[in-house]
C-alpha positions in Angstrom: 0.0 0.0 0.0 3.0 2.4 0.7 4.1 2.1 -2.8 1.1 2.9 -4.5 0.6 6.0 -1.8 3.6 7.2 -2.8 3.7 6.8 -6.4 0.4 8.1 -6.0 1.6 11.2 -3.9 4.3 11.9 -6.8 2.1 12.2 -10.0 -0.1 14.1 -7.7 2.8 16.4 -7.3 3.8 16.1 -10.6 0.6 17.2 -11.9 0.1 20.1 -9.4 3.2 21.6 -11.0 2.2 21.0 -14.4 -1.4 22.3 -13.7 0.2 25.9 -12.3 3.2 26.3 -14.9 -0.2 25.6 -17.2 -2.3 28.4 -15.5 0.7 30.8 -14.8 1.6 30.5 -18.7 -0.6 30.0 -21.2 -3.8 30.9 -19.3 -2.7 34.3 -17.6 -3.9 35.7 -20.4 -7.1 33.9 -21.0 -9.2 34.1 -17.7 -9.4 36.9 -15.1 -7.3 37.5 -11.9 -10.4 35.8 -9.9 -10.3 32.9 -12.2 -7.0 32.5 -12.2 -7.1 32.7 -8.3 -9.7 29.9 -9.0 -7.4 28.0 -10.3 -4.7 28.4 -8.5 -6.4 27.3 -5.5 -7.0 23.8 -6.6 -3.6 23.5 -7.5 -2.2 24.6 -3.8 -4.9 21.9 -2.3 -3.8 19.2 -5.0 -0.6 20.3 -4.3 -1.2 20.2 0.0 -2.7 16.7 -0.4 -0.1 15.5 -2.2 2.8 16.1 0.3 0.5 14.8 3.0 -0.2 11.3 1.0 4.0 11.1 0.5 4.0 11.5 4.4 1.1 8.7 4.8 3.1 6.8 3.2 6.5 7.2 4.2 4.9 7.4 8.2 4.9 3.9 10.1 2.6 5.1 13.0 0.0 4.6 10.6 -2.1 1.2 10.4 -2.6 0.1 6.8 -6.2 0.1 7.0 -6.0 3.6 8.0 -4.0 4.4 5.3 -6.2 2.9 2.4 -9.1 5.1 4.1 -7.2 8.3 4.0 -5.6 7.1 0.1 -8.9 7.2 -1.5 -10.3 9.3 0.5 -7.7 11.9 -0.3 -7.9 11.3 -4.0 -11.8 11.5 -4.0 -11.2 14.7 -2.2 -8.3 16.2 -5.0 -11.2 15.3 -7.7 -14.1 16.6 -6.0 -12.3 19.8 -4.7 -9.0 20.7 -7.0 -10.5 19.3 -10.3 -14.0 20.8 -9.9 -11.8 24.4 -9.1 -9.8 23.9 -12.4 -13.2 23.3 -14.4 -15.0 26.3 -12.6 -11.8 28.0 -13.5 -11.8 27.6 -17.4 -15.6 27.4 -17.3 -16.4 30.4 -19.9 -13.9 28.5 -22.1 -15.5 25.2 -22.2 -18.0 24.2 -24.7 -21.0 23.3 -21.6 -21.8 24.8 -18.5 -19.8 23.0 -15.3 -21.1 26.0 -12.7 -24.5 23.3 -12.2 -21.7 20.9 -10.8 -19.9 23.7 -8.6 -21.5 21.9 -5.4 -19.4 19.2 -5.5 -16.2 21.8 -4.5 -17.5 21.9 -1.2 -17.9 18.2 -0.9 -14.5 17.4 -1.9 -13.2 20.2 0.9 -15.4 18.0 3.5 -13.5 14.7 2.5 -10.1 17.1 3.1 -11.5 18.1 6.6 -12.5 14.3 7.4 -9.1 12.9 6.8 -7.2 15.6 8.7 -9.3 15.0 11.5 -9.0 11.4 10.8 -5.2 11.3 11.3 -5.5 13.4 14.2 -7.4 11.2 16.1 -5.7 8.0 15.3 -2.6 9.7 16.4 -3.9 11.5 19.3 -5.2 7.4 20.5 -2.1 6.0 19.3 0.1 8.2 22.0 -2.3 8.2 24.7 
């Protein structure tokens, strides 16, 4: 499971720096500044979420069935939250109307919260 978090962390990563070269390059001078705030936004999260995978899976204090839990719950979160900010982001470019789906930004923010808290707990029990 550690290998596939980590590999997992890294095209995260990987991705997240692709993603804001992308939106610091060739769409500056496509979308507004509050677009492109949009945007950068899910790439910082993406970007958050993908250090703290590498450290769920490089950390032993962590059960394995905790980690699964916080693996997809993290990557359900990146898609929810980061990808539905890059869509919002480019939305007057697109060819269909994403802003219906906006709602689902929220959600993926949720799964962040639940996992932080998650790993808080489990290590607040594991060092009592």
């Amino acid at each position: 499971m550690d290998r596939k978090i980590i590999a997992t962390a890294a095209f995260l990563g990987m991705t997240a720096i692709i993603l804001g070269a992308f939106g610091a390059h060739a769409l500056k001078n496509v979308l507004s500044i509050s677009e492109l705030n949009t945007f950068e936004t899910g790439v910082k999260y993406q970007m958050y979420h993908a250090l703290f995978l590498l450290f769920i899976g490089t950390s032993k204090d962590i059960l394995n069935k905790a980690k699964k839990i916080i693996f997809y719950t993290i990557i359900l979160g990146v898609f929810l939250f980061s990808v539905s900010l890059y869509f919002l982001a480019i939305n007057r470019l697109l060819p269909f109307d994403f802003s219906p789906f906006g709602f689902i930004t929220p959600i993926g923010g949720l799964l962040f919260l639940a996992v932080w808290l998650w790993v808080f707990v489990n290590f607040y029990r594991k060092n009592r």
